[in-house]
C-alpha positions as CSV (number, residue, x, y, z in Angstrom):
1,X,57.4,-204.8,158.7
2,X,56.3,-205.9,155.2
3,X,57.7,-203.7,152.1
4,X,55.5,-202.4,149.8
5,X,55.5,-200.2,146.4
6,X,53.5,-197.3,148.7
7,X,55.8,-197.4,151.1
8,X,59.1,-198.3,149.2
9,X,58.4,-194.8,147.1
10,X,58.0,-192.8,150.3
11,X,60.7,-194.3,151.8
12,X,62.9,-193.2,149.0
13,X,61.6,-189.4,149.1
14,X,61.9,-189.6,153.2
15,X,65.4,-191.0,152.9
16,X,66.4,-188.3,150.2
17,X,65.3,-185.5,152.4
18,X,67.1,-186.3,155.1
19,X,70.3,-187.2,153.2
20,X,70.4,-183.7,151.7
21,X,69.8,-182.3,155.6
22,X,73.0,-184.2,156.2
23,X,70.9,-186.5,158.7
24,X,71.2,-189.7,156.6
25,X,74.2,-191.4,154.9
26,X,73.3,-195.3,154.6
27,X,71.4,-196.0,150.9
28,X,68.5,-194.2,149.7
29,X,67.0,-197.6,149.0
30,X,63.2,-197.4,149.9
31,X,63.8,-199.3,152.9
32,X,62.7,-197.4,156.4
33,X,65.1,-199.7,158.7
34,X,66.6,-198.5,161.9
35,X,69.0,-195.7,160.5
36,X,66.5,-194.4,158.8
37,X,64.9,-194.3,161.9
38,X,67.0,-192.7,163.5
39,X,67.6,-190.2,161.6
40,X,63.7,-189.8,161.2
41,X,64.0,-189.2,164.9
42,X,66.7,-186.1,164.4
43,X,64.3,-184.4,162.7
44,X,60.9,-184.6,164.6
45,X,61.9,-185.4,167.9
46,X,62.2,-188.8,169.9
47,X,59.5,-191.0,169.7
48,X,58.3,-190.7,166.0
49,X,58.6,-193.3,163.4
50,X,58.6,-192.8,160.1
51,X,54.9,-192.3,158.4
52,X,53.9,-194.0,156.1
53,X,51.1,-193.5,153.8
54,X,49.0,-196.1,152.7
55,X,49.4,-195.3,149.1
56,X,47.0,-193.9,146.1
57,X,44.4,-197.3,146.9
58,X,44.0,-196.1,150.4
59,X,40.8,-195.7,151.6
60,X,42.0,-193.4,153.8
61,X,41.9,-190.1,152.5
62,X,44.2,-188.4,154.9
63,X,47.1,-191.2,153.8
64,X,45.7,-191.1,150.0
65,X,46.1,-186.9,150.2
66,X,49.7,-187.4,151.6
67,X,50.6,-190.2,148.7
68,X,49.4,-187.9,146.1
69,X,51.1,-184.7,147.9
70,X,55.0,-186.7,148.0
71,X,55.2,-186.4,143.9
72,X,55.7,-182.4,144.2
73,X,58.2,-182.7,146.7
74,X,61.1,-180.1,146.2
75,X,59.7,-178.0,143.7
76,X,60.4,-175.0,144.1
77,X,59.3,-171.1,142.9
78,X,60.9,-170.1,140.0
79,X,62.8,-166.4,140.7
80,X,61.9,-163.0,139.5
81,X,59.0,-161.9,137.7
82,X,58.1,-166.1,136.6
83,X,56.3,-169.0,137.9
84,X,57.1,-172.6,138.1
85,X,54.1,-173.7,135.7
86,X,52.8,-176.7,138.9
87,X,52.5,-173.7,140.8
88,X,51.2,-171.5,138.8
89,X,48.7,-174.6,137.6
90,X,47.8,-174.2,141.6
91,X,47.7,-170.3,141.8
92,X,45.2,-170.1,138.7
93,X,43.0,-173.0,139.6
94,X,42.3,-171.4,142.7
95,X,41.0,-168.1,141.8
96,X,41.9,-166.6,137.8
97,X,42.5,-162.6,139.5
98,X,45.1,-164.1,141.9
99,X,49.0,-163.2,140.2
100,X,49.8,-166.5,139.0
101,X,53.9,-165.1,140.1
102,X,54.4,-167.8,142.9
103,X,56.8,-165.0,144.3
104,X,54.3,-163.1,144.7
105,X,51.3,-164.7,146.0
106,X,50.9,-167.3,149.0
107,X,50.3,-170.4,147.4
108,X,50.4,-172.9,150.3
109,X,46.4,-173.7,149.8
110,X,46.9,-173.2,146.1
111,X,48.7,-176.2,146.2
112,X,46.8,-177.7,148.7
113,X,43.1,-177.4,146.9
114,X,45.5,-179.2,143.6
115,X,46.5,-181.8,145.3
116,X,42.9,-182.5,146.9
117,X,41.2,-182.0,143.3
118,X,43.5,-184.2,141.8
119,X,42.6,-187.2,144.0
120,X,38.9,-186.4,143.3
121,X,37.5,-184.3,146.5
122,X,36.2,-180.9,146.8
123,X,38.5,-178.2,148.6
124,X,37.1,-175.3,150.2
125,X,35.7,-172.6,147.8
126,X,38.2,-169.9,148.7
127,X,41.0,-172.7,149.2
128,X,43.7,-170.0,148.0
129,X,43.0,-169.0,151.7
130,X,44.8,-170.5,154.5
131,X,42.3,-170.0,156.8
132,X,39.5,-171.5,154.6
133,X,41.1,-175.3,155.6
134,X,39.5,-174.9,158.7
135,X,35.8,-175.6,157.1
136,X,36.6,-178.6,155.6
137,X,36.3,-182.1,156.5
138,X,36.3,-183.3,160.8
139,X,38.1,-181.3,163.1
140,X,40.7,-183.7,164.8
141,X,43.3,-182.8,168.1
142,X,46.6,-182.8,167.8
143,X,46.9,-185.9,170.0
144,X,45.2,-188.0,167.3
145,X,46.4,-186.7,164.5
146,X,48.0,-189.0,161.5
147,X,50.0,-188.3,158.7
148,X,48.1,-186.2,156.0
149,X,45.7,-184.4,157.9
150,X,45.2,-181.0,157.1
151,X,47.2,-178.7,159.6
152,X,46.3,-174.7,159.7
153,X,48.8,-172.5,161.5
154,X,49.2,-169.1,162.2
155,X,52.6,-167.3,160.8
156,X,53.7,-163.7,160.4
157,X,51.4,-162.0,158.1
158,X,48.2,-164.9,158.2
159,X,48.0,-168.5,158.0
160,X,50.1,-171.5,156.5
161,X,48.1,-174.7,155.6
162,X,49.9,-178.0,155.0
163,X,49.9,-181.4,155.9
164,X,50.5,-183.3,158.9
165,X,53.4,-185.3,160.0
166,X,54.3,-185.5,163.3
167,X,54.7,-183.2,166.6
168,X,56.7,-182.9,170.2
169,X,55.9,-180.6,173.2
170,X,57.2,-177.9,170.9
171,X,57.2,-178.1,167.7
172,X,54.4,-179.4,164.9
173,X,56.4,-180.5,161.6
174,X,54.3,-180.4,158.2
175,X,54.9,-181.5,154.9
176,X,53.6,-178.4,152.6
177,X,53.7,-176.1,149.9
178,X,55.2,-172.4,150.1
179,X,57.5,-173.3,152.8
180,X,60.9,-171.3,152.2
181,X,59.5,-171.3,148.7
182,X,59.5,-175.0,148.5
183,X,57.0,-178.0,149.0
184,X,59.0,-179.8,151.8
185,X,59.5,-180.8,155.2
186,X,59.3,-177.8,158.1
187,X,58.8,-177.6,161.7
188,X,56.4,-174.8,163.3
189,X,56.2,-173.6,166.5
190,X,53.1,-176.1,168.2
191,X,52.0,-172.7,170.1
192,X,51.1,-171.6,166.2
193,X,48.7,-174.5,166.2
194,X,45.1,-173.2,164.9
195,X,43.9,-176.5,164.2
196,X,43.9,-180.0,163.0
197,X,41.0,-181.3,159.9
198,X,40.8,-184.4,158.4
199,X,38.9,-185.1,155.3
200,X,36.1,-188.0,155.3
C-alpha cells in the first residue's frame, strides 16, 4: 500500500478518532498499518478496512465529498442560546427563516448541502431536509456502497443524512454532521436504512 498526502491526512483524523474512543494507542502518524487496522475493525465490525478517500483531485465525487467533509471533523454545537459560526454558515445557507441556533435546529443536511457547495455541486433545494438526499444523484444498495455516499436514515423524530462509511448485518456507521451534536463517527441501526445516493 503506497502512502499518499490524501491518505496520510485521513489517516491522521481516523487514527485520532479512535485514540480518543480508547481503541488506538500506537502513533497518530498518518500511517493506516495493521493496528490501525485493527482497531478500525473494533469499531465497524470484522471485515472492514480502513476507507480511504481519494482526496480533493478525485474524480470521484463520492471520495472528493468525503475529503472535503474530514476538515469539520469534531466540531461541535456551541451551548445555550449561540451557534458555532461553521454551523451556523450551514443553518443560514440553507434556508435564511431557519434559527441559525445549531441547538435548536437539525443541521445534519445543513452541513451536508455546505460541504457539497463547497466542492462545487448542487445539493437538493430543500437540503436543510433530511429527507430531500433522497432526490439527488443515483440511488446505490447498501451492498455497493463506498465511502462518501450519501446515506438517509430514519431516527426518532425524522431523518438523519450523512455520509457513508461502512456496515455489518446490523449496524450502518456514518460519518455526519448533528450526530450527539458533533460531526463524527456513529453507528445506526441497518434496519433504519432508508437509502443509499451517490452523486455523479
Amino acid at each position: 500500500m503506497s502512502k499518499n498526502i490524501a491518505n496520510e491526512a485521513f489517516a491522521r483524523r481516523v487514527q485520532s478518532d479512535l485514540h480518543g474512543r480508547g481503541l488506538y494507542t500506537g502513533t497518530v502518524d498518518g500511517w493506516a498499518g495493521p493496528q490501525t487496522i485493527e482497531a478500525w475493525g473494533l469499531l465497524v465490525g470484522d471485515g472492514f478496512t480502513v476507507p480511504r478517500p481519494g482526496g480533493t483531485g478525485s474524480t470521484d465525487q463520492s471520495a472528493q465529498l468525503y475529503a472535503h467533509a474530514l476538515k469539520d471533523d469534531g466540531l461541535r454545537e456551541t451551548a445555550g442560546k449561540g451557534s458555532t459560526p461553521r454551523i451556523r454558515e450551514a443553518i443560514l445557507g440553507a434556508a435564511s427563516w431557519l434559527d441559525p441556533d445549531d441547538s435548536a435546529t437539525a443541521w445534519c443536511g445543513c452541513i451536508m448541502g455546505l460541504w457539497v457547495k463547497e466542492i462545487g455541486l448542487t445539493p437538493p433545494v430543500a437540503h436543510y431536509r433530511a429527507a430531500s438526499w433522497l432526490d439527488i444523484g443515483t440511488e446505490v444498495p447498501l451492498a455497493s456502497a463506498r465511502p462518501g455516499d450519501i446515506v438517509v436514515i430514519s431516527r426518532t423524530g425524522g431523518n438523519h443524512v450523512a455520509l457513508y462509511l461502512a456496515h455489518d448485518t446490523g449496524t450502518i456507521t456514518l460519518y455526519g454532521g448533528n450526530q450527539s451534536n458533533a460531526v463524527n463517527i456513529a453507528k445506526f441501526p441497518r434496519s433504519s436504512l432508508r437509502g443509499v445516493r451517490r452523486l455523479a
